[in-house]
PLY file of the C-alpha trace (Angstrom):
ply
format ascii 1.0
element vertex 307
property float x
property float y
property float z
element edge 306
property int vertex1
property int vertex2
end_header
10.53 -0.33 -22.96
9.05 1.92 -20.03
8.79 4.99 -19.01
11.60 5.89 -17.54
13.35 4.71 -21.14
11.09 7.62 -22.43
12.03 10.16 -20.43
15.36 9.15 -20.56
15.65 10.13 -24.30
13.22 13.00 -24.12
15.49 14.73 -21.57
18.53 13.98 -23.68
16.85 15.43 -26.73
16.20 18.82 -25.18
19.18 19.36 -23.48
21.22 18.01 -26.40
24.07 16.25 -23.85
24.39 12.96 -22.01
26.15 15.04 -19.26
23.28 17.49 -18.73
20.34 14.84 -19.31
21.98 12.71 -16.20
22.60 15.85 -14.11
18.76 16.64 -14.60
17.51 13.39 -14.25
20.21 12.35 -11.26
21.16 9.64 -12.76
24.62 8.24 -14.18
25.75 8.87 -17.23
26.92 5.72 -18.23
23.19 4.24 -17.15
21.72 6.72 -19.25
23.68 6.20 -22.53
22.98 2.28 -21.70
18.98 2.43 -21.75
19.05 4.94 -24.45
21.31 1.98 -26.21
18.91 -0.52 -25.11
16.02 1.39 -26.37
17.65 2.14 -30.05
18.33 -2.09 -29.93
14.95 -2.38 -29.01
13.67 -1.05 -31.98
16.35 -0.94 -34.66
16.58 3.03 -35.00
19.29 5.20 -33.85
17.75 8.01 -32.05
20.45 10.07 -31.62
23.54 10.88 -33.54
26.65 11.20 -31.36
29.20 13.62 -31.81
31.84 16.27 -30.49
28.95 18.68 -29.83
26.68 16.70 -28.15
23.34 13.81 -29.04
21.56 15.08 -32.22
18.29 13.25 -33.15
18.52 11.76 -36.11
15.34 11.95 -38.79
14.08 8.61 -36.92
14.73 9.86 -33.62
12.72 12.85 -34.14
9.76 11.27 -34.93
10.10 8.95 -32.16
10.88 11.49 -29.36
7.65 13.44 -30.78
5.59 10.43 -29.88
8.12 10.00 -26.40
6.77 13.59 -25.78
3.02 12.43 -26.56
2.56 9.67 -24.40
4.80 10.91 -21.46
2.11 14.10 -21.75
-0.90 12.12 -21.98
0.70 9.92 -18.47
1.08 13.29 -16.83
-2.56 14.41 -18.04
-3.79 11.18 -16.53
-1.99 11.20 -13.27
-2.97 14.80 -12.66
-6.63 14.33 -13.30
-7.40 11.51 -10.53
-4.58 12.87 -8.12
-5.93 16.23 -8.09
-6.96 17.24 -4.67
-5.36 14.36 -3.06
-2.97 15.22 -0.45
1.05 14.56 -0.48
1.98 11.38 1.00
5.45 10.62 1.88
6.33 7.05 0.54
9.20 4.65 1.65
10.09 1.29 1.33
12.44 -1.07 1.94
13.44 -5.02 1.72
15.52 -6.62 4.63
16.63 -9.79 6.27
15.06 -10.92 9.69
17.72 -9.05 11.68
16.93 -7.90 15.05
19.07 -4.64 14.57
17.50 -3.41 11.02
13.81 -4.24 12.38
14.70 -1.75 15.87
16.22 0.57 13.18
13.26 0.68 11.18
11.09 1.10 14.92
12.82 4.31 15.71
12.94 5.51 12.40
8.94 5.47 11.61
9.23 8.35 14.35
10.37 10.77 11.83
6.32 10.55 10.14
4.45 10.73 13.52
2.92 14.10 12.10
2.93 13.33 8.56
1.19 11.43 5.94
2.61 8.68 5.00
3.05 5.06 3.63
6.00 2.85 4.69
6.63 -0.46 3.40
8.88 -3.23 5.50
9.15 -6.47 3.88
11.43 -9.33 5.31
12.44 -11.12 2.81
15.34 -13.72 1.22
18.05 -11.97 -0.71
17.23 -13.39 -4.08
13.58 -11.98 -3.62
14.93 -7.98 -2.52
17.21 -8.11 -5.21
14.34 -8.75 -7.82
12.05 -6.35 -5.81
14.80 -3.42 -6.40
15.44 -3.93 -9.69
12.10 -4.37 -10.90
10.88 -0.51 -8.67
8.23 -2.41 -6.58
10.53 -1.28 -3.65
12.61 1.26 -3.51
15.54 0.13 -1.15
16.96 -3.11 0.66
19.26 -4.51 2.78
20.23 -8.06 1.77
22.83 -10.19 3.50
25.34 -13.05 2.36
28.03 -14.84 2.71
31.04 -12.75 2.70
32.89 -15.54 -0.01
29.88 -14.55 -2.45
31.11 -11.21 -2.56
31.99 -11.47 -6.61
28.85 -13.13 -6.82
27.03 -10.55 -6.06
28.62 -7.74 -7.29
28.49 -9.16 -10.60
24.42 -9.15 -9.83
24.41 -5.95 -9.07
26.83 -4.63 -12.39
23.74 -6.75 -14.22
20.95 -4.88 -12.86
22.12 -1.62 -12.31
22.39 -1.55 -8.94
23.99 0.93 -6.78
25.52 -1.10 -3.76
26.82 0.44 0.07
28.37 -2.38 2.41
27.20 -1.49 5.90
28.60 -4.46 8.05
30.71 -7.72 7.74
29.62 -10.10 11.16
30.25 -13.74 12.33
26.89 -14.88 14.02
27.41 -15.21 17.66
25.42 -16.85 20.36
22.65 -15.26 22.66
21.83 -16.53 26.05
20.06 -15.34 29.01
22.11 -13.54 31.69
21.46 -16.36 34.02
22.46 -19.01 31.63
25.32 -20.76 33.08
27.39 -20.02 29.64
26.95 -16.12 30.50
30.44 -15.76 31.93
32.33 -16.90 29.35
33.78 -14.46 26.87
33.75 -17.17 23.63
32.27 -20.91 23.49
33.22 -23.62 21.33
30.76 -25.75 19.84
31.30 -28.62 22.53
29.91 -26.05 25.30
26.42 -25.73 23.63
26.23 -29.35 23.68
23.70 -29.99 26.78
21.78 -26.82 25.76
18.64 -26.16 23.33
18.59 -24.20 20.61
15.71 -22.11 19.58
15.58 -22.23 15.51
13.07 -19.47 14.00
11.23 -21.68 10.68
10.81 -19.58 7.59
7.06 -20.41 6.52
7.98 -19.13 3.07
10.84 -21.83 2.97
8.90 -24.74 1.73
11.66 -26.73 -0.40
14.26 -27.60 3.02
12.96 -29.27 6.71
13.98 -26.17 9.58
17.30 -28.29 10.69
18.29 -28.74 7.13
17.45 -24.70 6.72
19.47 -23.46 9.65
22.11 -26.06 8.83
23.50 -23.85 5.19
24.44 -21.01 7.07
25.36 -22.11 10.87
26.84 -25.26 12.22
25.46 -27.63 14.40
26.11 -27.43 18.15
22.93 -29.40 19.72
20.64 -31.96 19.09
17.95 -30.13 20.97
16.05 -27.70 19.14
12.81 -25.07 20.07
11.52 -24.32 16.37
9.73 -20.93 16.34
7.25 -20.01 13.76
7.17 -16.32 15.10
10.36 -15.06 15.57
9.39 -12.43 18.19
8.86 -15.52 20.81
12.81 -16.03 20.46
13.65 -13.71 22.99
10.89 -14.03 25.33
11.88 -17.94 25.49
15.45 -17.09 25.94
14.63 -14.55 28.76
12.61 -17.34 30.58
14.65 -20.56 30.29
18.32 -20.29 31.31
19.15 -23.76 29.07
18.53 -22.10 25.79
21.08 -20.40 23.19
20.54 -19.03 19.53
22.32 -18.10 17.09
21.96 -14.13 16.15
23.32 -11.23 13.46
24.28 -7.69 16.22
21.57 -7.04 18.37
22.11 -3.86 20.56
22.71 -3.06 23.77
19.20 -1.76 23.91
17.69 -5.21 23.23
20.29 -7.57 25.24
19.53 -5.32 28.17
15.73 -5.31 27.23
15.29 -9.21 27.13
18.13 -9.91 30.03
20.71 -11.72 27.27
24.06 -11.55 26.54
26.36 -12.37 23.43
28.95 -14.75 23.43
31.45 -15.19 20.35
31.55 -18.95 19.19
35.40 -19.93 18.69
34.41 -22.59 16.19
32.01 -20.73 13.69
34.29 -18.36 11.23
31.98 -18.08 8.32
31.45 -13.77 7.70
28.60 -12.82 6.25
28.04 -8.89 4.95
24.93 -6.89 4.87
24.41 -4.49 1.75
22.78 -1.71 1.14
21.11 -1.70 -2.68
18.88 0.85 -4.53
18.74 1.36 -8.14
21.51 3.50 -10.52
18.81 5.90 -11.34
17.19 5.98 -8.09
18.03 9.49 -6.05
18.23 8.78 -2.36
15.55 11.41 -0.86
15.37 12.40 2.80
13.52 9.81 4.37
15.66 7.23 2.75
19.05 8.82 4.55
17.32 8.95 7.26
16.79 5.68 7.56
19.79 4.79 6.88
21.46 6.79 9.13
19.49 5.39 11.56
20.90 1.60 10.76
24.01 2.54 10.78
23.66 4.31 14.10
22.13 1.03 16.01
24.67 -0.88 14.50
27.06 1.01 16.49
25.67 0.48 19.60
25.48 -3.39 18.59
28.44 -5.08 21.00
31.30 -6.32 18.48
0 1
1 2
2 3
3 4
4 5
5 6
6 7
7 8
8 9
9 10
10 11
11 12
12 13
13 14
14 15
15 16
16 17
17 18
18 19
19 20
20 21
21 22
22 23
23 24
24 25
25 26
26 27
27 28
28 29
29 30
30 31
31 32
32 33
33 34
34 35
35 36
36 37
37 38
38 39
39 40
40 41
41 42
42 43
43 44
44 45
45 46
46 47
47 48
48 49
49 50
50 51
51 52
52 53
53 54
54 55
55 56
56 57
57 58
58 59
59 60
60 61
61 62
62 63
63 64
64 65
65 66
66 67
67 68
68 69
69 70
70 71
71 72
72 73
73 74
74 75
75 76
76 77
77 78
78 79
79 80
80 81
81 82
82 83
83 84
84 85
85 86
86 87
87 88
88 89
89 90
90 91
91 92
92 93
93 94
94 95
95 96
96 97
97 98
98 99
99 100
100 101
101 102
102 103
103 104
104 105
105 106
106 107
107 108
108 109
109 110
110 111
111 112
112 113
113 114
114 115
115 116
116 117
117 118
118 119
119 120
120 121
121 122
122 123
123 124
124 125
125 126
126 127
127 128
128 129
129 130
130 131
131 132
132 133
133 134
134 135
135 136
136 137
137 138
138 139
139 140
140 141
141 142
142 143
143 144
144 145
145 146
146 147
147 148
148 149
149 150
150 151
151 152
152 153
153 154
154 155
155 156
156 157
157 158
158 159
159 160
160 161
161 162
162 163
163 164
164 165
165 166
166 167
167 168
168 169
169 170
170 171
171 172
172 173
173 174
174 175
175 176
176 177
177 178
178 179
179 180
180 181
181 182
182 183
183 184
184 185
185 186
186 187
187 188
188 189
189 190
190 191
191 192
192 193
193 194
194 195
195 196
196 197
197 198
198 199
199 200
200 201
201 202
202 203
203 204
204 205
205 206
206 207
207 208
208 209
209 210
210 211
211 212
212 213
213 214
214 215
215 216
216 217
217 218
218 219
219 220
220 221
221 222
222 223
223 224
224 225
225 226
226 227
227 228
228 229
229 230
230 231
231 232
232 233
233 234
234 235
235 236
236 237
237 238
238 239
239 240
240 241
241 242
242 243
243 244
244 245
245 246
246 247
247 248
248 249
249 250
250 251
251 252
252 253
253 254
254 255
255 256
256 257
257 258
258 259
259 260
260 261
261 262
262 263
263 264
264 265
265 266
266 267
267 268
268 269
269 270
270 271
271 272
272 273
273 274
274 275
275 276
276 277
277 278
278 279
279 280
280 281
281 282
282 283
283 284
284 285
285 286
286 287
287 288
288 289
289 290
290 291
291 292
292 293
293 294
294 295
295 296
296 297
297 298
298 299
299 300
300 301
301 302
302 303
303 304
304 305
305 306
C-alpha cells in the first residue's frame, strides 16, 4: 500500500461515487476501483459497500478511512512544515532512447524555463529500465522504442502496469553519410554498397552482458567489417562530418542536424525491420503543461525529420 492507495479511498469516501472520486483525482475510473480492490485484498476488509447509489463504507471501512484521513494529514503536516518558505519549482522528467531527434527536442524545449525555477530530469535509458522507472513514479514520462513485431508484447506490459500509452512514430533505421561521401547521391543502398565503408557503432557502457558488434547486431544487420566504436555518442557526427568513408546507422534526425553536421540520409533497400517509439506515463498521472509542451515539441521535430 501507498499513498496514493490512501487517497484513493479517502476521496471515494467523501464524495460517495467512483465517478466523482476519478473526476477529482483525474484519474480513470476503472484504475481507481482496481487499487481500491487491491487495497481491500491487501488487507482482507471490504471498505466500501457497492451499490445503485454509490460506495458506502462499510463498519471496517470506516475505521480504516479514519486512520487513511490521519496519516494522509500528518504527511501534509510534515510536508508543509520543512517546505514552508521554499519557493515553487517546476519539475519534469522524462526517460528516452539515444535518439538524435528526442535529445534536440528536449534542447529546444528547456527554453520554455529560461526564467523559471526549475528541475528537469533527462535520462537515456533501455526500454526495460523507463518502463520500470514510470511505473514505479521515479520519472514521470518516457519515450521507449521497439520493435514494431513486439507490439502485443508491450501492450500487454503496459495493461499490467497501468500505463497510459501514445504511439508517436513507426521508422526503419536508415543510413547517414557525409554530403561528400561518394554514397550521397544515391536515393537507397543495399547492403553490398556499404561494403568498402566503416561504420561508426556508438558502445552502450551500461551494456555489460554483449561485445559492441554482438550489441548492434540484435537490432541492425551487418553491412561492413569495418567498424569506429564510439563511447560518446556526440563524436558520431563530428567523425562522419570529417571522413567521407564512414556511414551509420540512425532513428530521424532533422533537417536541422543533417544540415548542421553536412550529412545526408539514405534509405537501405535491404533492412525492413520497423521499430515504433511510444509515449508512456502512468493511468493516474495528469499530463500538466510542461509535459505537453514537451511533447508537442517531439512531435514537431519529428516532422521536420526527412521520411
Amino acid at each position: 500500500m501507498n499513498l496514493v492507495q490512501l487517497k484513493y479511498i479517502v476521496e471515494t469516501a467523501r464524495t460517495g461515487s467512483i465517478k466523482q472520486a476519478s473526476e477529482v483525482l483525474c484519474v480513470s475510473q476503472p484504475a481507481l476501483s482496481r487499487s481500491i480492490r487491491i487495497t481491500e485484498n491487501e488487507y482482507g476488509i471490504v471498505i466500501f459497500d457497492r451499490n445503485s447509489k454509490g460506495m458506502a463504507p462499510t463498519p471496517d471501512g470506516a475505521e480504516f478511512i479514519a486512520y487513511a484521513e490521519k496519516i494522509l494529514s500528518e504527511v501534509s503536516t510534515l510536508e508543509t512544515r520543512y517546505k514552508h518558505g521554499m519557493e515553487h519549482i517546476n519539475r519534469f522528467s522524462v526517460c528516452v532512447p539515444r535518439s538524435k531527434y528526442i535529445s534536440e527536442a528536449f534542447s529546444l524545449f528547456t527554453r520554455s524555463f529560461n526564467s523559471e525555477n526549475a528541475e528537469m530530469k533527462y535520462k537515456e535509458t533501455n526500454t526495460v529500465s523507463a518502463v520500470d522507472n514510470v511505473a514505479s513514479s521515479r520519472y514521470d514520462l518516457a519515450i521507449i522504442r521497439y520493435a514494431a513485431s513486439y507490439d502485443d508484447h508491450y501492450n500487454t506490459i503496459f495493461a499490467d502496469k497501468e500505463l497510459n500509452y501514445e504511439y508517436l512514430n513507426e521508422f526503419r533505421y536508415s543510413i547517414a553519410v557525409s554530403k561528400t561521401s561518394p554514397l550521397a547521391a544515391k536515393e537507397s543502398v543495399e547492403l553490398e554498397d556499404l561494403t568498402h565503408f566503416i561504420e561508426i557503432v556508438y558502445v552502450d557502457p551500461s551494456v555489460r552482458d554483449t561485445s559492441p558488434a554482438e550489441e548492434r547486431a540484435v537490432i541492425l544487420p551487418e553491412a561492413s567489417k569495418s567498424r569506429i566504436y564510439v563511447y560518446e555518442r556526440t563524436s558520431m557526427f563530428d567523425i562522419l562530418s570529417e571522413n567521407n568513408m564512414t556511414f551509420m546507422w540512425v532513428a530521424p534526425v532533422s533537417e536541422n542536424i543533417l544540415e548542421r553536421y553536412g550529412a545526408v540520409i539514405i534509405k537501405c533497400t535491404d533492412n525492413d525491420r520497423s521499430f515504433r517509439d511510444v509515449l508512456i506515463y502512468r493511468s493516474d498521472y495528469c499530463l500538466g503543461v510542461y509535459d505537453k509542451m514537451f511533447i508537442d515539441t517531439v512531435k514537431s521535430v519529428l516532422r521536420s525529420c526527412p521520411a
